[in-house]
VOMI-986526 format. One record per residue: chain; x, y, z of N, C-alpha, C in turn; residue number from 1; residue in three letters. Coordinates in pm, 1 decimal, m for minus. Layout:
N
+---+----------+----------+----------+----------+----------+----------+----------+----------+----------+-----+-----+
! c !      nxx !      nyy !      nzz !     caxx !     cayy !     cazz !      cxx !      cyy !      czz !   k !   r !
+---+----------+----------+----------+----------+----------+----------+----------+----------+----------+-----+-----+
! A !        X !        Y !        Z !        X !        Y !        Z !        X !        Y !        Z ! NUM ! ALA !
...
+---+----------+----------+----------+----------+----------+----------+----------+----------+----------+-----+-----+
END
This chain:
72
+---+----------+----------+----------+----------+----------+----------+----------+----------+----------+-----+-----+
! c !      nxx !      nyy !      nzz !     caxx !     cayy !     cazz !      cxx !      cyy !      czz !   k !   r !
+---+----------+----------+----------+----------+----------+----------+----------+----------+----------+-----+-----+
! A !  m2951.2 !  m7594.5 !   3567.4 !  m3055.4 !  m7629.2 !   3470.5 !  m3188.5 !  m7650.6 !   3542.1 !   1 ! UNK !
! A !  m3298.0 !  m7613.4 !   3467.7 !  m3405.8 !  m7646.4 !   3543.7 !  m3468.4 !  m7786.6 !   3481.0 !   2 ! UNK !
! A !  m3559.9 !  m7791.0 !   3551.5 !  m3612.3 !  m7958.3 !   3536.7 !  m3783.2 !  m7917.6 !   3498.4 !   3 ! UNK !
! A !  m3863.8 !  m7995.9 !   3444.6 !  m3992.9 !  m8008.3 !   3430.6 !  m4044.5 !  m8147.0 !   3288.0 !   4 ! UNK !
! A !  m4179.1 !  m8155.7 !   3298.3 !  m4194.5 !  m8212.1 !   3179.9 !  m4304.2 !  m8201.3 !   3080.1 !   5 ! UNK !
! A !  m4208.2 !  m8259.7 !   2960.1 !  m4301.8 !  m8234.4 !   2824.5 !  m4490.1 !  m8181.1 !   2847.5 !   6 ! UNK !
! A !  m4494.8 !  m8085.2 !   2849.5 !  m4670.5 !  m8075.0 !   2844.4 !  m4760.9 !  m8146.1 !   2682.2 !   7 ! UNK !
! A !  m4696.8 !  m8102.4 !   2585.7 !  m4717.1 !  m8131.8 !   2463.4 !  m4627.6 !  m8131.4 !   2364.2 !   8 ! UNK !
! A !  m4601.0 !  m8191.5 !   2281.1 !  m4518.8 !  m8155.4 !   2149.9 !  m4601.0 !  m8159.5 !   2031.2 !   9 ! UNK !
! A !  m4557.2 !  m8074.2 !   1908.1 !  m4614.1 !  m8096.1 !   1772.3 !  m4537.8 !  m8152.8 !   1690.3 !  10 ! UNK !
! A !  m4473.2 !  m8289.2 !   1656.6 !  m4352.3 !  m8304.8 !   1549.5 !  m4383.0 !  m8234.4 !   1399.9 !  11 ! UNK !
! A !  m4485.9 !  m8242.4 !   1348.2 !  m4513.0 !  m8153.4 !   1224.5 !  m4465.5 !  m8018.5 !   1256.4 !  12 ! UNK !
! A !  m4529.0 !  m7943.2 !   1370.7 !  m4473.7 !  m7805.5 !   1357.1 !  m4302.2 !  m7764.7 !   1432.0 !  13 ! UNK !
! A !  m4273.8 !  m7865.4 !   1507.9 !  m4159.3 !  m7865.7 !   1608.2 !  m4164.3 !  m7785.7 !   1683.8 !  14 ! UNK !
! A !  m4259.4 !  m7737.3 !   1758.4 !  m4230.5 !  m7730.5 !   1902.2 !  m4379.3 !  m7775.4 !   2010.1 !  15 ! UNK !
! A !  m4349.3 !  m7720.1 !   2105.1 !  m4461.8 !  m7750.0 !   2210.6 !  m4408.3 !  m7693.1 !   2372.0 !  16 ! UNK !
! A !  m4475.4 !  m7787.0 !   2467.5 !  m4417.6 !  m7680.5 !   2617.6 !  m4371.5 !  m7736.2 !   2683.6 !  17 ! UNK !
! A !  m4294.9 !  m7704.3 !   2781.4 !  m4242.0 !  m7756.1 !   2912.0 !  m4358.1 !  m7742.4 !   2993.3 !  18 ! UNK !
! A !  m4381.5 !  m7795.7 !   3135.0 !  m4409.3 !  m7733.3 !   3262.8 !  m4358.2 !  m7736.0 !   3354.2 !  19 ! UNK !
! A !  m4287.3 !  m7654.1 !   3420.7 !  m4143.1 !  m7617.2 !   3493.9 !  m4124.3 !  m7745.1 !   3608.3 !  20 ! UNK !
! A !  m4077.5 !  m7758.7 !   3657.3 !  m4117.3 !  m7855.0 !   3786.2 !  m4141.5 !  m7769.5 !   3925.6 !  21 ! UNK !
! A !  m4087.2 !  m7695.8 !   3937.9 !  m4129.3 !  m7539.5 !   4023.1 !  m4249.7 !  m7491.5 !   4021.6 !  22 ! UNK !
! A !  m4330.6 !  m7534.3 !   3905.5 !  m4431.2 !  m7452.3 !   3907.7 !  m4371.8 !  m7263.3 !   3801.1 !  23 ! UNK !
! A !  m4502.5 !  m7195.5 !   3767.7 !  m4475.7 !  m7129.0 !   3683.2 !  m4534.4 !  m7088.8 !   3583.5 !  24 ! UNK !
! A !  m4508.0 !  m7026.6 !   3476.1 !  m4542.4 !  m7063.5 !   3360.2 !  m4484.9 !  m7169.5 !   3230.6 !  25 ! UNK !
! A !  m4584.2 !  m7196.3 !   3123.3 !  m4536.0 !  m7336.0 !   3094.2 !  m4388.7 !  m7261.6 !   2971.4 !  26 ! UNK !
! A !  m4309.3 !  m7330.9 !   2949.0 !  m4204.0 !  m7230.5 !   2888.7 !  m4202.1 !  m7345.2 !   2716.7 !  27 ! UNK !
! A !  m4170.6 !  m7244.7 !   2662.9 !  m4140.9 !  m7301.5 !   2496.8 !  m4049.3 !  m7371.0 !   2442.5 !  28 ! UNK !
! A !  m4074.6 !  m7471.8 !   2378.1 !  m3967.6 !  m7545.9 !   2358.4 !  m3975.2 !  m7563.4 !   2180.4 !  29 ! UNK !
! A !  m3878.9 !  m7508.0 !   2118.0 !  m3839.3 !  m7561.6 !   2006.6 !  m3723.2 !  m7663.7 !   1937.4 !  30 ! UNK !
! A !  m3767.6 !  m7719.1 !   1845.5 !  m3679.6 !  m7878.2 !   1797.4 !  m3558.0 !  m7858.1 !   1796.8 !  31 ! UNK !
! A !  m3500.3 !  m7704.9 !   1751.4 !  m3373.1 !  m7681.6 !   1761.7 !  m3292.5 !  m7697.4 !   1853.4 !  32 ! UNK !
! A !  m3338.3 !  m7659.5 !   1930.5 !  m3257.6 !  m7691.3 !   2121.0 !  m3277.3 !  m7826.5 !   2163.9 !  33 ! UNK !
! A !  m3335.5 !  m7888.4 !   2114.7 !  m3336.2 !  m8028.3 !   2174.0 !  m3160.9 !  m8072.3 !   2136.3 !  34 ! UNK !
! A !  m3121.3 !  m8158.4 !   2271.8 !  m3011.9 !  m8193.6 !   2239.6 !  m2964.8 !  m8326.0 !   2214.5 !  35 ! UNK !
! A !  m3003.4 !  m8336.5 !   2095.1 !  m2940.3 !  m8498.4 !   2044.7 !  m2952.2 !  m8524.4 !   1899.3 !  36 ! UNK !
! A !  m2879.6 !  m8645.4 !   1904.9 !  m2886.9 !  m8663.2 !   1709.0 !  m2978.3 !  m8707.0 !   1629.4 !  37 ! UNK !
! A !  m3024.9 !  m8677.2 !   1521.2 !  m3109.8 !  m8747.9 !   1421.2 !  m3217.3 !  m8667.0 !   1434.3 !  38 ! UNK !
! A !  m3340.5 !  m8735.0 !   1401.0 !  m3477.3 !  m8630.9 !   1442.2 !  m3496.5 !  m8605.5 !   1588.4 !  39 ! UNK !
! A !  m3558.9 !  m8475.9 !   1529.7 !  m3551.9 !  m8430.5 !   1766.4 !  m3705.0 !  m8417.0 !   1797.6 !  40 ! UNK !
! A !  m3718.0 !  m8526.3 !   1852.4 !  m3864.9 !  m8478.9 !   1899.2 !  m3887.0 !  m8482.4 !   2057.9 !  41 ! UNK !
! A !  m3983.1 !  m8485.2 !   2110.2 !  m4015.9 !  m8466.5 !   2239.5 !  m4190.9 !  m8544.2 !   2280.8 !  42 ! UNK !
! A !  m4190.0 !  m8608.5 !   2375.0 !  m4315.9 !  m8671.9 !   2394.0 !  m4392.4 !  m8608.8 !   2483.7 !  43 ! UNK !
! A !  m4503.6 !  m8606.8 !   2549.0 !  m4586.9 !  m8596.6 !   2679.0 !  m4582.8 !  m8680.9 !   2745.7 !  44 ! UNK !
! A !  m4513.2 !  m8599.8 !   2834.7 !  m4485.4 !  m8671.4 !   2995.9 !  m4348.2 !  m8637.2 !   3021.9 !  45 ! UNK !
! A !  m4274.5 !  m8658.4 !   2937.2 !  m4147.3 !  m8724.9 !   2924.6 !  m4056.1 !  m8609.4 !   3015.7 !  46 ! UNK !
! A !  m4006.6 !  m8654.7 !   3099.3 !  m3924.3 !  m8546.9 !   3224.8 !  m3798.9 !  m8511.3 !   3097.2 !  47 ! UNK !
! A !  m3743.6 !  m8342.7 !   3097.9 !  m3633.2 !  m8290.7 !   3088.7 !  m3573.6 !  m8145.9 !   3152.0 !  48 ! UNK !
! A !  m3449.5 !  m8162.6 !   3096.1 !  m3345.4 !  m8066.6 !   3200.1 !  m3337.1 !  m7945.9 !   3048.0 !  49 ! UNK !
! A !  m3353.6 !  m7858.0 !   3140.7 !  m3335.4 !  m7729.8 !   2974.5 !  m3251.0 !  m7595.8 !   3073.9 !  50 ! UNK !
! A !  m3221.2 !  m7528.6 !   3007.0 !  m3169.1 !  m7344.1 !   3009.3 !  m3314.2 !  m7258.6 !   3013.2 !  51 ! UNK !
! A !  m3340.4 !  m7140.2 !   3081.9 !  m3447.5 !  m7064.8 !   3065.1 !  m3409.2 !  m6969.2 !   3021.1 !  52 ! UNK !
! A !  m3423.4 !  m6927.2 !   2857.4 !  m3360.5 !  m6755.3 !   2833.6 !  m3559.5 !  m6693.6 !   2813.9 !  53 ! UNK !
! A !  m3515.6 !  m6555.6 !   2841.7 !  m3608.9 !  m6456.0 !   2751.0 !  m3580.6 !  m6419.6 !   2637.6 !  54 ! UNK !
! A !  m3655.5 !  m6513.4 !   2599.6 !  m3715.9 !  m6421.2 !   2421.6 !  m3813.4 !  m6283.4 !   2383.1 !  55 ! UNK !
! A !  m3827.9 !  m6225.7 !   2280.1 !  m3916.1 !  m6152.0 !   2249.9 !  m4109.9 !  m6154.8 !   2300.4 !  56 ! UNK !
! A !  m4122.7 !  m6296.7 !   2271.4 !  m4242.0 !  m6373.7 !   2335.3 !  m4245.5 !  m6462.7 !   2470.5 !  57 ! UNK !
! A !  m4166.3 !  m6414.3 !   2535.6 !  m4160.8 !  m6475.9 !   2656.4 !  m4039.5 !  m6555.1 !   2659.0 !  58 ! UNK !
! A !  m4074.1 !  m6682.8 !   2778.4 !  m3968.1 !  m6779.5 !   2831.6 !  m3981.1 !  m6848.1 !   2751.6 !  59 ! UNK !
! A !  m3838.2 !  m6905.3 !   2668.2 !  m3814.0 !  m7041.8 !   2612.3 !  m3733.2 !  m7125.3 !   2632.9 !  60 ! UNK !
! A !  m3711.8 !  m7211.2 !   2586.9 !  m3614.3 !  m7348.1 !   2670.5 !  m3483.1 !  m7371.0 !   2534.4 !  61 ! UNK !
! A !  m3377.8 !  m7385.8 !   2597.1 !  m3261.7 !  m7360.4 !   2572.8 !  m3215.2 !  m7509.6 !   2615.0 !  62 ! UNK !
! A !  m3086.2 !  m7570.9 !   2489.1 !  m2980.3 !  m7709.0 !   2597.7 !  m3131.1 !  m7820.3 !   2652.8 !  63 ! UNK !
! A !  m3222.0 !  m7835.1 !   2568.0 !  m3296.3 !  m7940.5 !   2618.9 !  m3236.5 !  m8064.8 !   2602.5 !  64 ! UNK !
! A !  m3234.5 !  m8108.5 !   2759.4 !  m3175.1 !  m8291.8 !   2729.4 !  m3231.0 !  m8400.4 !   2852.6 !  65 ! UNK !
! A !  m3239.9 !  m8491.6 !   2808.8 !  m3384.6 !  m8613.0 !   2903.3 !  m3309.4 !  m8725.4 !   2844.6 !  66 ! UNK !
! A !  m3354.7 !  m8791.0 !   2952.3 !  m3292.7 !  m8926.8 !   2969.4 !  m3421.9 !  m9031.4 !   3015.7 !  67 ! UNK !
! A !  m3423.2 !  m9129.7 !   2893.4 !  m3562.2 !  m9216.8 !   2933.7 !  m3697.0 !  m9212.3 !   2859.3 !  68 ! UNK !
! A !  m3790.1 !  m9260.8 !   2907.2 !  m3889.5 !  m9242.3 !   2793.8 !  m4018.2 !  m9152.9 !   2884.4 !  69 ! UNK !
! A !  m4097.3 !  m9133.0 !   2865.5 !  m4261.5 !  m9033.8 !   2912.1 !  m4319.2 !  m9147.2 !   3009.5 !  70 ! UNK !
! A !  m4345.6 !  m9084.9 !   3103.2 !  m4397.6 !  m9190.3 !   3223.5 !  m4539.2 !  m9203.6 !   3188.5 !  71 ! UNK !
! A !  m4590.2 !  m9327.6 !   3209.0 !  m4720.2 !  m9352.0 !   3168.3 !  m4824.7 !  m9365.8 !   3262.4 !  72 ! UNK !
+---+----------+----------+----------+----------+----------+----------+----------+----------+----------+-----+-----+
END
């Protein structure tokens, strides 16, 4: 799994970006792949572990899961 963190999220629209921890480009993250129960959202800052597939529009993030809250 790769590692990086939250660049932005939109909860109205559900999604926003990673930025890899490698360095890269920033990869896509939608609410669906987030992995946990209830509403899925995602903060800025906030470190997570995701899957990298290719999509049609590039890299997106797959199996997103974080532990903890967005470093301040």
């Amino acid at each position: 799994m790769a590692v990086g963190k939250v660049k932005w999220f939109n909860n109205a629209k559900g999604f926003g970006f990673i930025v890899p921890e490698d360095g890269g480009d920033d990869i896509f993250a939608h609410y669906s792949t987030i992995q946990m129960e209830g509403y899925r959202s995602l903060k800025a800052g906030q470190e997570v572990k995701y899957d990298v597939q290719q999509g049609p529009k590039g890299l997106h993030a797959e199996n997103i899961d974080f532990n903890g809250e967005p470093e301040q």
